[in-house]
C-alpha positions in Angstrom: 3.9 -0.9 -15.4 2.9 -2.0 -11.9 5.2 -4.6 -10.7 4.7 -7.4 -8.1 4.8 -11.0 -6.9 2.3 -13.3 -6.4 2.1 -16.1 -3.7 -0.5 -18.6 -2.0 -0.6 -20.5 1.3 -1.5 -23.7 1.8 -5.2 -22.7 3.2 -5.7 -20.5 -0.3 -5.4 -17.1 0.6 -3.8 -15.3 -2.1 -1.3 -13.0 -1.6 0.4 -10.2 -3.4 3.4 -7.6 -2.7 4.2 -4.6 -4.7 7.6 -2.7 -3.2 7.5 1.0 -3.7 10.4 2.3 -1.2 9.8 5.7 -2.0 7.3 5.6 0.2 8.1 5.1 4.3 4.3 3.6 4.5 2.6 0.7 4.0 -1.0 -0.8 2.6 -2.4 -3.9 4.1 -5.4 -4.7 1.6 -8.0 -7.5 2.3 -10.3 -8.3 -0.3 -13.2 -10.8 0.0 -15.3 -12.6 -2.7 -18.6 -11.7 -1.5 -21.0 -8.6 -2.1 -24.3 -7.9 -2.4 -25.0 -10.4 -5.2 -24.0 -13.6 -3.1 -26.9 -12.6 -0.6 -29.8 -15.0 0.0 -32.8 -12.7 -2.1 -34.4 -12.8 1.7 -31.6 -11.6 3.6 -30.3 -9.2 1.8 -27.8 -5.9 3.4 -25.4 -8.8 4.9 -22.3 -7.9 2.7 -22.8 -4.5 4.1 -23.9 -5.5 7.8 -20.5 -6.9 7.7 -18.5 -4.1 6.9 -19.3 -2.7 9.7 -19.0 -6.2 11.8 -15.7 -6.0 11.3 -14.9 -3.7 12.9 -17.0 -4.3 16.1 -14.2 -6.5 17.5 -12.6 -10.3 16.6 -12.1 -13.2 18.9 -9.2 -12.1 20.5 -9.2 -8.2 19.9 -11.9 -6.5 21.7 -10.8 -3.3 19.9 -10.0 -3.1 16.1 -9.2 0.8 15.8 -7.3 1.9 18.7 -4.3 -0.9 18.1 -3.6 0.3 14.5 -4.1 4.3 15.7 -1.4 3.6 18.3 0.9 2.0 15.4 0.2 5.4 13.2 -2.0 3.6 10.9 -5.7 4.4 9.3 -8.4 2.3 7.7 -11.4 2.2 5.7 -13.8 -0.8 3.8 -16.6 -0.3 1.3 -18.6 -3.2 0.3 -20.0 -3.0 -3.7 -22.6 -5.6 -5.5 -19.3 -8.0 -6.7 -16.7 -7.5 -3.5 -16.4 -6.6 -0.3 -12.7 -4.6 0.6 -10.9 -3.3 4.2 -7.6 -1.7 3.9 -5.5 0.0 6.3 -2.4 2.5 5.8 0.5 2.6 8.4 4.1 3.1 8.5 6.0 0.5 7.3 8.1 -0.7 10.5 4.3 -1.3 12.4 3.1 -3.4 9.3 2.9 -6.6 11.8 0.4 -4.8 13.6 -2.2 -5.0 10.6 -1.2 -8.6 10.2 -2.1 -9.6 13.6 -5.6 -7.1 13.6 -6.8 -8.8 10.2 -5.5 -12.1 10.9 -7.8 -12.2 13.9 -11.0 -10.4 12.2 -10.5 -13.6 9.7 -10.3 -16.4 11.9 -13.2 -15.1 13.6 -15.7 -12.2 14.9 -16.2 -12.3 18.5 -19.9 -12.5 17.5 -21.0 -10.6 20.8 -25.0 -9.6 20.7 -24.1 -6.1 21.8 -21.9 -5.8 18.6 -24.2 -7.3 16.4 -27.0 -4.3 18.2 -24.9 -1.6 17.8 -23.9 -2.2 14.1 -27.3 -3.1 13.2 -28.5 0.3 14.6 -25.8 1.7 12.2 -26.8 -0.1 9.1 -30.7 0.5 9.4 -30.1 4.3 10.6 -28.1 4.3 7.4 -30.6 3.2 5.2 -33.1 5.5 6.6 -31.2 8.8 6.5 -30.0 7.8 2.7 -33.3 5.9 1.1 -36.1 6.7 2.7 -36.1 10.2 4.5 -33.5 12.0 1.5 -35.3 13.1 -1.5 -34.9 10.6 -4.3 -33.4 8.3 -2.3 -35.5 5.2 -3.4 -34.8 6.4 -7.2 -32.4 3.5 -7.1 -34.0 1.0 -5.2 -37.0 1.2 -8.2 -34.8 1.6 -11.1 -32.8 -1.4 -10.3 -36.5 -3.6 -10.2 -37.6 -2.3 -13.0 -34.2 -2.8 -14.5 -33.2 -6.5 -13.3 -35.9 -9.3 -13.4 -33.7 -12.3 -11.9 -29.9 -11.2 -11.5 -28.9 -10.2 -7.7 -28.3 -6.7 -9.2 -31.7 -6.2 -9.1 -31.3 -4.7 -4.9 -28.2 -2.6 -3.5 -25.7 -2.9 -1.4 -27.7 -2.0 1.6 -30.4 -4.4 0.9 -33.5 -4.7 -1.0 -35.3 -3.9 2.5 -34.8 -2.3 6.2 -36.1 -5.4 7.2 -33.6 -8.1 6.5 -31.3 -6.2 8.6 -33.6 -5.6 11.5 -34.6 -9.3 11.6 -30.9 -10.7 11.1 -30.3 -13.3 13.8 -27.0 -14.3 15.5 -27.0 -17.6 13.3 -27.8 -15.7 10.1 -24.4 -13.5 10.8 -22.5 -16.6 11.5 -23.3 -18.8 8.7 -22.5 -15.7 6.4 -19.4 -14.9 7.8 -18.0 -18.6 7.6 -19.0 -18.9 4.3 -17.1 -16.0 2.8 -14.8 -14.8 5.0 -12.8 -17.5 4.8 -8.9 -17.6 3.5 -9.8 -19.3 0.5 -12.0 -16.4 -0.3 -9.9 -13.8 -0.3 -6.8 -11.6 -2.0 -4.5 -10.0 0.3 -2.1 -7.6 -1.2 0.4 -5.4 0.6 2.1 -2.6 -1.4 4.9 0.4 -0.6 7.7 -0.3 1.4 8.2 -3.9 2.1 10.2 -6.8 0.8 8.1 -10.0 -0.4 10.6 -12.5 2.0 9.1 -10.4 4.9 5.7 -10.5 3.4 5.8 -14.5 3.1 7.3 -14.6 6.9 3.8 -12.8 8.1 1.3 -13.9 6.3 2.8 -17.8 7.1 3.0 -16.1 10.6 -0.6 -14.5 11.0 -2.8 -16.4 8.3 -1.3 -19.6 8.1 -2.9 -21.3 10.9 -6.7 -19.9 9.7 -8.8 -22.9 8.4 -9.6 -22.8 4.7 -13.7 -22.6 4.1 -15.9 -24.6 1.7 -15.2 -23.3 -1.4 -17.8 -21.1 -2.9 -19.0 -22.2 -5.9 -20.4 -19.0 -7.4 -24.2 -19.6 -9.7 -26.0 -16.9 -10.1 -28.8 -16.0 -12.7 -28.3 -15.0 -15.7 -30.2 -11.4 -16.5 -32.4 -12.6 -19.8 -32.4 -10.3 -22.4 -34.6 -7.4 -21.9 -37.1 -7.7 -24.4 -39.3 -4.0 -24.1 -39.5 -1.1 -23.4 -39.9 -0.5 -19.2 -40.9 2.7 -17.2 -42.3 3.6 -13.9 -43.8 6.9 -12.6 -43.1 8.3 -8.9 -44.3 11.1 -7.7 -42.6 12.3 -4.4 -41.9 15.4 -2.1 -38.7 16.4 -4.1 -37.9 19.8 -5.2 -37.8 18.9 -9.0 -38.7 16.4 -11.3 -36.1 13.6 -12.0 -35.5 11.7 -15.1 -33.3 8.6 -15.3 -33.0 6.2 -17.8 -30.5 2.8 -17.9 -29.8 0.4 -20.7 -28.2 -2.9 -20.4 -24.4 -3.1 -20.8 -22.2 -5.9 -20.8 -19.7 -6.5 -17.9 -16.2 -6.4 -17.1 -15.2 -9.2 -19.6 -17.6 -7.8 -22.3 -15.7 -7.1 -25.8 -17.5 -3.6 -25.5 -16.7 -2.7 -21.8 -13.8 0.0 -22.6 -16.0 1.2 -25.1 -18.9 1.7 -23.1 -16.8 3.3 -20.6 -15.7 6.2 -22.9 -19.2 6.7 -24.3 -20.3 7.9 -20.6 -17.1 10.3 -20.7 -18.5 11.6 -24.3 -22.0 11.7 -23.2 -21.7 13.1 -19.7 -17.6 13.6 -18.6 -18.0 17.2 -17.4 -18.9 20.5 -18.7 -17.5 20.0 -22.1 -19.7 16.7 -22.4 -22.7 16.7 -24.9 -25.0 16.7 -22.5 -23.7 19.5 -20.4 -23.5 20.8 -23.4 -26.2 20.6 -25.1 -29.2 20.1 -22.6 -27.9 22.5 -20.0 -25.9 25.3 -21.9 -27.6 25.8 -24.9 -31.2 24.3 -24.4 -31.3 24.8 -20.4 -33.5 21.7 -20.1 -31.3 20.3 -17.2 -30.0 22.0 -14.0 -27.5 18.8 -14.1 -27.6 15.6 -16.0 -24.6 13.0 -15.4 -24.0 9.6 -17.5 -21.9 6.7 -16.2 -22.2 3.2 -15.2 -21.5 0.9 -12.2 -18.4 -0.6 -13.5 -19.6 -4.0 -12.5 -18.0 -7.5 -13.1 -21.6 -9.3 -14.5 -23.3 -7.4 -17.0 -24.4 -3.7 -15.8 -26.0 -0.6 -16.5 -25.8 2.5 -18.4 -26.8 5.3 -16.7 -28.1 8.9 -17.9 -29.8 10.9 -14.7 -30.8 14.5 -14.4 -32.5 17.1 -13.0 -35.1 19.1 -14.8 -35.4 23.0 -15.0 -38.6 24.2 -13.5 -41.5 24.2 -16.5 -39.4 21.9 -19.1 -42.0 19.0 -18.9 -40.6 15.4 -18.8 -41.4 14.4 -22.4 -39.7 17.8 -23.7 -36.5 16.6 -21.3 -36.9 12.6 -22.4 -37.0 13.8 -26.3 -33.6 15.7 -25.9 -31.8 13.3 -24.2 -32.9 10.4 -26.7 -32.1 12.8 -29.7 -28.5 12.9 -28.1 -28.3 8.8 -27.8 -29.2 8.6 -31.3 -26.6 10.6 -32.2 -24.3 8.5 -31.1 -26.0 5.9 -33.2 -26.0 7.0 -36.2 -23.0 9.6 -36.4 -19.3 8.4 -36.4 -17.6 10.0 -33.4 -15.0 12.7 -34.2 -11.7 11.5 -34.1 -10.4 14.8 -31.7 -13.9 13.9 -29.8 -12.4 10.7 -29.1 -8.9 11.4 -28.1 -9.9 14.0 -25.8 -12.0 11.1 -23.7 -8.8 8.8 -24.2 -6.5 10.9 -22.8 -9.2 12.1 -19.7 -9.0 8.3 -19.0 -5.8 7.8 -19.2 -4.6 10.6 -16.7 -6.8 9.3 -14.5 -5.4 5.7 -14.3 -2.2 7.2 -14.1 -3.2 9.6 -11.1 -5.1 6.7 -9.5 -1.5 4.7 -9.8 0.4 6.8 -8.2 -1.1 5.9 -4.2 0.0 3.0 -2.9 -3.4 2.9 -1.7 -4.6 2.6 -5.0 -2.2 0.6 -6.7 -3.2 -2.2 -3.4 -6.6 -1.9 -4.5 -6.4 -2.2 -7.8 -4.3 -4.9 -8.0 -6.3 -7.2 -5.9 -9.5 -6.0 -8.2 -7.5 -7.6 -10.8 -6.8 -10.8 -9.6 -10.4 -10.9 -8.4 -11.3 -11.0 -12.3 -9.0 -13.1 -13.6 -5.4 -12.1 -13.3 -3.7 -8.8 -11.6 -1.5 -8.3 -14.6 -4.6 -7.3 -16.4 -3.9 -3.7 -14.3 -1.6 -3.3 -16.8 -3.2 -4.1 -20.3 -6.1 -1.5 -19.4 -4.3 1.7 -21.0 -4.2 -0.3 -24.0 -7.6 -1.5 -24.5 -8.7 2.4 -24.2 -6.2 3.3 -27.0 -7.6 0.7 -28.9 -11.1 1.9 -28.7 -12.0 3.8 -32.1 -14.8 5.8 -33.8 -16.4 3.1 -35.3 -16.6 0.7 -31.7 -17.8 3.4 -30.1 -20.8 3.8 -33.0 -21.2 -0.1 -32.7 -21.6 0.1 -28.7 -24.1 2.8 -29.2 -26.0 0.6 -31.1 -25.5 -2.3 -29.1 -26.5 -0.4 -25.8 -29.0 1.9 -26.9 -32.0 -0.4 -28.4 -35.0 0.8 -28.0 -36.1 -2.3 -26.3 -33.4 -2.4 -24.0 -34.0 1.3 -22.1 -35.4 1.2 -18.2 -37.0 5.0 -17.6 -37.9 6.5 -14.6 -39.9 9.5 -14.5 -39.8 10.9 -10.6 -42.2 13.5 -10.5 -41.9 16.7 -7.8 -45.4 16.4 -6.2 -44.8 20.7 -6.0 -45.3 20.5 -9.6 -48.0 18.1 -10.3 
């Protein structure tokens, strides 16, 4: 049971402390409302553009990484489709030191052109060396258009195109960072060894004085209901053919999500999975085949991938791997089968618990969704999963009607 308080200033920025003196360190966690999803379909790659914006220097700090080295500290950020998050580590005693750095990076960037350059050139050397130059690297870019018709799921992280980045303006980067990065759009939680008095005492210190933003009234489109069958052929200078399929899921606050989540752990958790089992040990269709999903907060997708064996032909590959799905269809799941997956999941919350790194992040996931308590309530809702919901999900997920399939052909064996 993760414990903690909960508190808000005046401008809206919530704030959470978890005390853990075992620990002589400290986790300053910032995360913002905004990912890829809230982009303008034109201007897309701006949740990520600003991951590394932040750390190109704020109004009155020139230098974001050398302060926080000199305090003992470290930092990271990834930006997802739902949420963008920066989090530092540092000893305890310096935690004003990541006060005052993310304090200033949220009352404002310093917006200097030569930032803006430099991070750019980052970003769209990024998307080059990862989606267009390395095999199958646009396998995601097409699966998720084939996949989504009108949710903002439909391009990644880094953007539907190079372009959006390379034609961002100054005003573009402005208008999107005072729209989301604002105190009222964002969770701060600070975890290990700190008391919550001293935590109030900062945060009134350092984020008090920041202006609250408009608040952002979230309306996105609804995904419809996919209503056939959809497939695309590519045919690319890749060593082997590729097969991926996806099926629509539900999201976070589906009834089925923890279900859902366990059936990828069945299907594809490692080499004791079917798939592993099956399509690489005994039928040596695959030289590797995975199955998982995004874990997204609007309804997602259900992923199986692999890689073929030289000479299996798609169709052969395609059969097997739908003869497994309808397994799970029309077979009740053995009880052991179950438990095994149960238990997998369960030693890896409790792993994942036991950073303070973690724990920071986790919690302010939680309140992002709804309430941060809910960290707590997620062991239970696997236990609660049993044979006949995970038959039911199978069902649910694997209509025919509802599969996306993308057949990436090696041009070497055309």
């Amino acid at each position: 049971m993760i414990q903690f308080d909960r508190f808000q200033l005046e401008n809206g920025l919530k704030v959470l402390v978890h005390q853990d003196l075992t620990t002589p360190m400290a986790v300053v966690n910032i995360l913002y409302n905004v990912g890829a999803k809230d982009e303008h379909p034109d201007k897309t790659g701006f949740a990520h553009l600003f991951e590394h914006l932040m750390f190109g220097g704020s109004v009155n700090i020139p230098e974001y990484d050398e302060p926080l080295q000199r305090a003992g500290g470290e930092n990271n950020a990834y930006t997802t489709n739902d949420l963008t998050n920066y989090y530092c580590q540092l000893p305890a005693e310096n935690i004003e030191t990541a006060f005052w750095l993310e304090s200033d990076r949220m009352l404002s960037l310093a917006f200097s052109p030569k930032s803006l350059e430099v991070q750019r050139k980052v970003v769209c050397e990024e998307f080059k060396e990862h989606y267009i130059n390395k095999p199958y690297g646009d396998a995601w870019h097409k699966m998720r258009t084939l996949a989504y018709t009108k949710h903002p799921y439909r391009w990644m992280t880094i953007g539907a195109s190079l372009a959006h980045v390379e034609q961002a303006t100054m005003e573009d980067v402005k208008d999107f960072f005072f729209q989301f990065y604002r105190p009222n759009n964002a969770i701060l939680v600070v975890t290990g060894n700190v008391k919550t008095d001293e935590v109030k005492l900062l945060a009134e210190k350092w984020f008090g004085p920041i202006p609250a933003g408009k608040p952002y009234q979230r309306n996105l489109p609804a995904e419809p209901k996919q209503e056939k069958n959809k497939s695309l052929d590519v045919r690319a200078d890749v060593p082997m053919d590729m097969l991926m399929m996806t099926w629509h899921m539900g999201g976070r606050f589906d009834e089925n999500y923890h279900a859902a989540d366990l059936l990828t752990e069945v299907l594809g958790g490692g080499a004791s999975s079917r798939l592993y089992e099956q399509l690489i040990k005994v039928r040596q269709l695959f030289s590797s085949i995975s199955c998982f999903h995004f874990g997204t907060i609007d309804p997602g997708l259900f992923v199986i991938t692999g890689k073929l064996v030289k000479g299996i032909s798609m169709s052969v590959a395609e059969k097997a791997v739908l003869e497994e799905v309808e397994k799970m269809k029309n077979e009740i799941l053995d009880e052991k089968e179950l438990q095994k997956v149960i238990n997998k999941t369960e030693s890896m919350i409790c792993f994942e618990d036991m950073s303070i790194m973690n724990r920071a992040q986790s919690l302010a996931f939680y309140e992002l969704i709804g309430d941060a308590a809910l960290m707590n309530e997620e062991l239970e809702k696997y236990q609660a999963v049993t044979p006949l919901k995970i038959q039911a999900t199978a069902k649910t997920i694997f209509e025919d009607n509802n599969r996306n399939t993308l057949y990436y052909y090696s041009k070497n064996m055309a």
